[in-house]
C-alpha atoms as a printed R data frame, in Angstrom:
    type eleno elety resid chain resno       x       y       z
1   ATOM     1    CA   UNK     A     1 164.634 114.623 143.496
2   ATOM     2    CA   UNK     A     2 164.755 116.567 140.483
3   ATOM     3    CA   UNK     A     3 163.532 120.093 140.370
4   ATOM     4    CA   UNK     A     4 160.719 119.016 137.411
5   ATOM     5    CA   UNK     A     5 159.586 116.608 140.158
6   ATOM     6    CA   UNK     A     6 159.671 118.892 143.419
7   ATOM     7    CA   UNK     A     7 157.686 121.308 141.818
8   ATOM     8    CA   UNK     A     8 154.969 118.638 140.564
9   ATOM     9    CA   UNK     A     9 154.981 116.948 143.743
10  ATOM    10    CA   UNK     A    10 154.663 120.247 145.474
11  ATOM    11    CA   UNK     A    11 151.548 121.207 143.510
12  ATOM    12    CA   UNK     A    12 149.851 117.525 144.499
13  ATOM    13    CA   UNK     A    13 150.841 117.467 147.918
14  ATOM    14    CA   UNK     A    14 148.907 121.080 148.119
15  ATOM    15    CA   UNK     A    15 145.697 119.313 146.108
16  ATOM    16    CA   UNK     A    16 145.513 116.323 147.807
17  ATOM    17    CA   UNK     A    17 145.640 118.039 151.075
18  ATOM    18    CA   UNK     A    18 143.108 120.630 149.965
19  ATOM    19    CA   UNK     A    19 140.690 117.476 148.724
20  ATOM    20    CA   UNK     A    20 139.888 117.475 152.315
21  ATOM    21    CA   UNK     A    21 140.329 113.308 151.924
22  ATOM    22    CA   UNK     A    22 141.891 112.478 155.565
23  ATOM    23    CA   UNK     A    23 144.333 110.320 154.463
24  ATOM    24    CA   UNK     A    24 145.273 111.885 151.106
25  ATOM    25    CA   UNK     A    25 148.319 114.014 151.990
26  ATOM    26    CA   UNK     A    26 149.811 110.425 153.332
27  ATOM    27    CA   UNK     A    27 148.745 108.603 150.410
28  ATOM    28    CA   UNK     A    28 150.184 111.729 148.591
29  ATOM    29    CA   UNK     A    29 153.521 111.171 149.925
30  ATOM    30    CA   UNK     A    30 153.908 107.169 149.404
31  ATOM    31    CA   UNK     A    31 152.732 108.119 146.100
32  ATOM    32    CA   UNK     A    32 156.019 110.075 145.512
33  ATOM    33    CA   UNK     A    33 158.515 107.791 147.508
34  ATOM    34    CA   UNK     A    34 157.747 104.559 146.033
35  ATOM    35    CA   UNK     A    35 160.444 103.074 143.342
36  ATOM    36    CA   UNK     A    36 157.546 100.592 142.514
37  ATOM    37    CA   UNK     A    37 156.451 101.194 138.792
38  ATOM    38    CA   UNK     A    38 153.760  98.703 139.306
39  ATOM    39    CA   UNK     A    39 152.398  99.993 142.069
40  ATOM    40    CA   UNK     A    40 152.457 103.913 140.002
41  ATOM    41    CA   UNK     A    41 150.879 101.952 137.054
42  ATOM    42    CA   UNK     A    42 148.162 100.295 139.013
43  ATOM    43    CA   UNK     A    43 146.835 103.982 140.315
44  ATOM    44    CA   UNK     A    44 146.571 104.704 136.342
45  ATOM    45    CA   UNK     A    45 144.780 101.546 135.608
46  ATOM    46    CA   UNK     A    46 142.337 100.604 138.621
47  ATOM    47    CA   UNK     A    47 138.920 102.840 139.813
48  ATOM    48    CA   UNK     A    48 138.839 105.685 142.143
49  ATOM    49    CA   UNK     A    49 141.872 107.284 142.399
50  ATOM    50    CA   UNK     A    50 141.891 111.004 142.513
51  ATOM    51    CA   UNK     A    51 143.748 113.074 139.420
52  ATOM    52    CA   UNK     A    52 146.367 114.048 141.227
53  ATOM    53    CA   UNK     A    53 147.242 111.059 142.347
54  ATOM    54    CA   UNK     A    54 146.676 109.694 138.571
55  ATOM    55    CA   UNK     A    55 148.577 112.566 137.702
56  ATOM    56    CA   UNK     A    56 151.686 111.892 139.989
57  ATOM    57    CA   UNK     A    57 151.754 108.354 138.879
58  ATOM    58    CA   UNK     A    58 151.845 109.242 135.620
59  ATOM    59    CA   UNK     A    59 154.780 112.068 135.669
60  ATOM    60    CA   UNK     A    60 156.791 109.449 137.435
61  ATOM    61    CA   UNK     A    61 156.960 107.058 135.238
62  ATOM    62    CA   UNK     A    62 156.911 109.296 131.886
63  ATOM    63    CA   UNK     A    63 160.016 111.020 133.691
64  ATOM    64    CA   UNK     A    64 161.437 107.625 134.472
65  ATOM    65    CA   UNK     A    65 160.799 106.257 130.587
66  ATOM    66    CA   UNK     A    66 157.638 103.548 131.218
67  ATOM    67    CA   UNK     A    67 155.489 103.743 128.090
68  ATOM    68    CA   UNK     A    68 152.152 102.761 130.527
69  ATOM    69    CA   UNK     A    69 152.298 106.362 131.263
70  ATOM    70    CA   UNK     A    70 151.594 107.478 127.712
71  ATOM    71    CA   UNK     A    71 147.875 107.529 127.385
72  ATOM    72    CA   UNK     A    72 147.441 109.038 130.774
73  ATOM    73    CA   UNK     A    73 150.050 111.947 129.698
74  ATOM    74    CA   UNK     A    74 148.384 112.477 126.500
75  ATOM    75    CA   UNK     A    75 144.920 113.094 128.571
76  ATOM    76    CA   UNK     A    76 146.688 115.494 130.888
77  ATOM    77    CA   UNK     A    77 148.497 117.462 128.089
78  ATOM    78    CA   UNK     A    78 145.332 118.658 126.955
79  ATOM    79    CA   UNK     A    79 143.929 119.089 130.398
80  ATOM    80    CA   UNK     A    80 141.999 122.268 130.896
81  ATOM    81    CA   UNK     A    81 144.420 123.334 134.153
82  ATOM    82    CA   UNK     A    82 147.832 125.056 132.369
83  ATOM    83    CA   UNK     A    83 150.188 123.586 134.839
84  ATOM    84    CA   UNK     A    84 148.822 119.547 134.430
85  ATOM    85    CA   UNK     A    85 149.634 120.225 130.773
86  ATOM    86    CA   UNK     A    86 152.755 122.177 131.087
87  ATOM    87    CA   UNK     A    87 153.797 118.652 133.638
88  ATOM    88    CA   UNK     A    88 152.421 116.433 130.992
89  ATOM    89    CA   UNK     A    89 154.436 117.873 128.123
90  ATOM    90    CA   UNK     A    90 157.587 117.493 130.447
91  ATOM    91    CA   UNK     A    91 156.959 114.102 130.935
92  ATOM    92    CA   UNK     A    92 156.196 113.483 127.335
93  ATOM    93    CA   UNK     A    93 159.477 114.879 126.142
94  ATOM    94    CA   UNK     A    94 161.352 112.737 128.289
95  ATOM    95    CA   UNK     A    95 159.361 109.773 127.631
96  ATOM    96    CA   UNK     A    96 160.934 108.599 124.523
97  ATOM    97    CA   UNK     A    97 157.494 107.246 123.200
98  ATOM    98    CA   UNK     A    98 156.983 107.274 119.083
99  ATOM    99    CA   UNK     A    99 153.391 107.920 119.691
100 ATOM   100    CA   UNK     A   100 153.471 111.354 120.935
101 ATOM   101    CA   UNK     A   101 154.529 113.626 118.179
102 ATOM   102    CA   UNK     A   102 151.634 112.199 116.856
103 ATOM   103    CA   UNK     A   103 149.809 112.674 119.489
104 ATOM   104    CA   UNK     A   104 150.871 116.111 120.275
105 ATOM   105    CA   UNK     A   105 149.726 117.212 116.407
106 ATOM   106    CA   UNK     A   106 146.775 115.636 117.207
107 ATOM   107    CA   UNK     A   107 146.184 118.140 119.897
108 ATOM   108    CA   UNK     A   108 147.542 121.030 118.410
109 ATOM   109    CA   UNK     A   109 145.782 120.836 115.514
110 ATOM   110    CA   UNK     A   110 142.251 119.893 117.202
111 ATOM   111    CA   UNK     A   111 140.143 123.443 116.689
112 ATOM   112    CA   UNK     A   112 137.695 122.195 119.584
113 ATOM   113    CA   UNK     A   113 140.264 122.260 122.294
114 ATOM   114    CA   UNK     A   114 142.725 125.022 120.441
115 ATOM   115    CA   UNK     A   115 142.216 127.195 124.167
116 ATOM   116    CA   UNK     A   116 144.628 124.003 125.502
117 ATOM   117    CA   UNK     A   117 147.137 123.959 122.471
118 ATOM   118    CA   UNK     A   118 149.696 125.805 123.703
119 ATOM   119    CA   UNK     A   119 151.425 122.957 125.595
120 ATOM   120    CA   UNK     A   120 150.949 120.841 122.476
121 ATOM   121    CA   UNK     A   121 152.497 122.934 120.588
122 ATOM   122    CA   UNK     A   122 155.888 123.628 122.487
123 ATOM   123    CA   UNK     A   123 156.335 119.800 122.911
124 ATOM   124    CA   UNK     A   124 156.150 119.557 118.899
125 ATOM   125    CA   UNK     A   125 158.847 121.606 118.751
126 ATOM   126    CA   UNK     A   126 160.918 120.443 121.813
127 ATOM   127    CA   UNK     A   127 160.415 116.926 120.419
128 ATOM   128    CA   UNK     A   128 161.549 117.940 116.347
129 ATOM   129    CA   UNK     A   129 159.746 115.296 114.923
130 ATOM   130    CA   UNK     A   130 158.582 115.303 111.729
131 ATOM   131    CA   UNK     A   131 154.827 116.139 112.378
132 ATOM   132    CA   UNK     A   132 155.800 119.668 113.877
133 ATOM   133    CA   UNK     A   133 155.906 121.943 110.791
134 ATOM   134    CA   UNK     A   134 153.088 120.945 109.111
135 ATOM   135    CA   UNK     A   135 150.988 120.661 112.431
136 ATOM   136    CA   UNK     A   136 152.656 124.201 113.650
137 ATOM   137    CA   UNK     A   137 151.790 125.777 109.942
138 ATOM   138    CA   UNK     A   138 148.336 124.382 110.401
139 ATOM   139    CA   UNK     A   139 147.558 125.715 114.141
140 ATOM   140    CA   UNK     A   140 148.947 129.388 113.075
141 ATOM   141    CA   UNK     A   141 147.028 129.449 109.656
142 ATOM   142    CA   UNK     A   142 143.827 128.986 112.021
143 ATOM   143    CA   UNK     A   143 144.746 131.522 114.552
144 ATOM   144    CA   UNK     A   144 145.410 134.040 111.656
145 ATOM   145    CA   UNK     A   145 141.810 134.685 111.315
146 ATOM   146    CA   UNK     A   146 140.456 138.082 112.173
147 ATOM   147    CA   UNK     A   147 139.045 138.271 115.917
148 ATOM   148    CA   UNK     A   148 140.918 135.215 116.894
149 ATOM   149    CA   UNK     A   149 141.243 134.960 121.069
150 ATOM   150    CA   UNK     A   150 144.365 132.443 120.848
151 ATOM   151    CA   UNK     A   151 147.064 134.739 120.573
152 ATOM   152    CA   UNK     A   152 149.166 132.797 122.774
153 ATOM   153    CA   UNK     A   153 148.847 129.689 120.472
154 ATOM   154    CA   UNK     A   154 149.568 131.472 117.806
155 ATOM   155    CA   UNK     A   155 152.988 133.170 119.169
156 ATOM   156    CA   UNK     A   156 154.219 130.048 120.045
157 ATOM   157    CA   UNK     A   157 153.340 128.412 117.080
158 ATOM   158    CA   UNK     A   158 155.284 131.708 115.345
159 ATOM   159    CA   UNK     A   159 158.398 131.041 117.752
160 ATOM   160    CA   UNK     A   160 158.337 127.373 117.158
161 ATOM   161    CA   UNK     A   161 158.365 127.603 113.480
162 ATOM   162    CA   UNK     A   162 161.595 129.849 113.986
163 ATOM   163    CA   UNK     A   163 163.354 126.960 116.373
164 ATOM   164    CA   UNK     A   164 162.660 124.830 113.504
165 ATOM   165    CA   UNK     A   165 163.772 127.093 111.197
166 ATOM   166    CA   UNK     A   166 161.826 124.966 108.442
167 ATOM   167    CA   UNK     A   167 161.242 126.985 105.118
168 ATOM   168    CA   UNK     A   168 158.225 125.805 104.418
169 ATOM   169    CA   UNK     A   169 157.071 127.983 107.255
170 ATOM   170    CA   UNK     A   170 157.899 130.885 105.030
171 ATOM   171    CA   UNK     A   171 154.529 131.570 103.786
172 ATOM   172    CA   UNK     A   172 152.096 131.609 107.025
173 ATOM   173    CA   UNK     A   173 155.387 133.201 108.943
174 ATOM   174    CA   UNK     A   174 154.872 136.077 106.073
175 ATOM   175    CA   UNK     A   175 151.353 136.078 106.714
176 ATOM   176    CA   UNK     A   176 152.003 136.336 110.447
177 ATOM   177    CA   UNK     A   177 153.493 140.033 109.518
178 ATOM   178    CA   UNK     A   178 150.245 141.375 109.219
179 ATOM   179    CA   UNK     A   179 149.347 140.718 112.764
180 ATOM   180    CA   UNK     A   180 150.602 143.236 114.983
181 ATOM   181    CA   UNK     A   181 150.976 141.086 118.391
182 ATOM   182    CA   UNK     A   182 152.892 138.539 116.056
183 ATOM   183    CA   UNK     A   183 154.603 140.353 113.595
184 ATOM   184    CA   UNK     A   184 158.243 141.074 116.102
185 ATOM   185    CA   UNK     A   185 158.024 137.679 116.575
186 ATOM   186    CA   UNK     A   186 157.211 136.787 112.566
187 ATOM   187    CA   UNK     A   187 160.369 138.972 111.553
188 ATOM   188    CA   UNK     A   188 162.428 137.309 114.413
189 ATOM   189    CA   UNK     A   189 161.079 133.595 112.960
190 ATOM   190    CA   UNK     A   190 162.043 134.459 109.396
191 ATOM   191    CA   UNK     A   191 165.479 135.566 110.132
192 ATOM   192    CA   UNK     A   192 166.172 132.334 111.350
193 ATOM   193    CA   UNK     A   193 164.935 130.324 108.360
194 ATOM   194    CA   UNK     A   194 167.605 130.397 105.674
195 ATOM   195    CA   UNK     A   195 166.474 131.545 102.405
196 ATOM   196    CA   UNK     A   196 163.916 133.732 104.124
197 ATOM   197    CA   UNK     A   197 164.140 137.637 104.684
């Protein structure tokens, strides 16, 4: 078992036996031990199961490369709980699904649920797709606003742009400078973008 997993299956095993469900915990575990994609997809697809079992079914086969998982991930990455999304955004990455650049720029981008952007946001740059500068530019233009409470959005969205090291970041990275908790990270960014000082 991968670490990614142990630590996921960890965190379930602790929240199905915590659901106070009798046989959950066993459930849990069959749940984690089964090769049987179908039987992982079916607990996304049928009534009544718990999230963290719809959760656990859903890292494993995002982790393992079954595209049934998508939808379920993309619900999770935007999940009010940090580590579901921080799992979900794993899974994503190594998912290998066209859809979920898109779908992560989606999210990022989505002012109503900006508080759950920041895992969003770190996939669109682990992921290098096309949609991640202009959704990244976007999501830190927003969070430049006076009295904003995102900070943490918009660092990463300041670090990201840097990874990507895309110049037409230069503009909002320059803006950026202004803003005292981002403007290390804004100099830092723009050093890595050539053409930029």
């Amino acid at each position: 078992m991968d670490e990614e997993l142990r630590v996921v299956t960890e965190r379930l095993r602790a929240e199905a036996a915590a659901s106070g469900v009798r046989d959950a915990p066993a459930a849990h575990d069959r749940l984690a031990a089964t090769g049987d994609r179908d039987e992982l997809a079916a607990v996304l697809t049928e009534p009544g199961h718990p999230l963290w079992a719809r959760e656990l079914a859903a890292f494993r086969l995002g982790t393992a490369g079954d595209r049934r998982a998508f939808e379920s991930l993309v619900l999770l990455l935007n999940h009010r709980d940090p580590p579901r999304c921080a799992a979900a955004a794993r899974a994503l990455a190594r998912l290998g699904d066209p859809r979920t650049a898109r779908a992560a720029a989606a999210l990022a981008t989505n002012e109503l649920r900006v508080a759950y952007a920041l895992q969003p946001v770190r996939l669109l740059v682990e992921l290098r797709a096309p949609e991640a500068v202009p959704a990244l530019i976007t999501t830190l233009e927003r969070r430049l606003r006076p009295h904003d409470p995102h900070r943490r959005v918009a660092l990463a969205c300041v670090e990201g742009l840097g990874d990507l090291g895309d110049g037409r970041a230069g503009p909002v990275l320059n803006d950026a400078l202004a803003h005292p908790a981002l403007a290390e990270a804004a100099v830092r960014a723009l050093a890595r973008i050539p053409g930029q000082r």
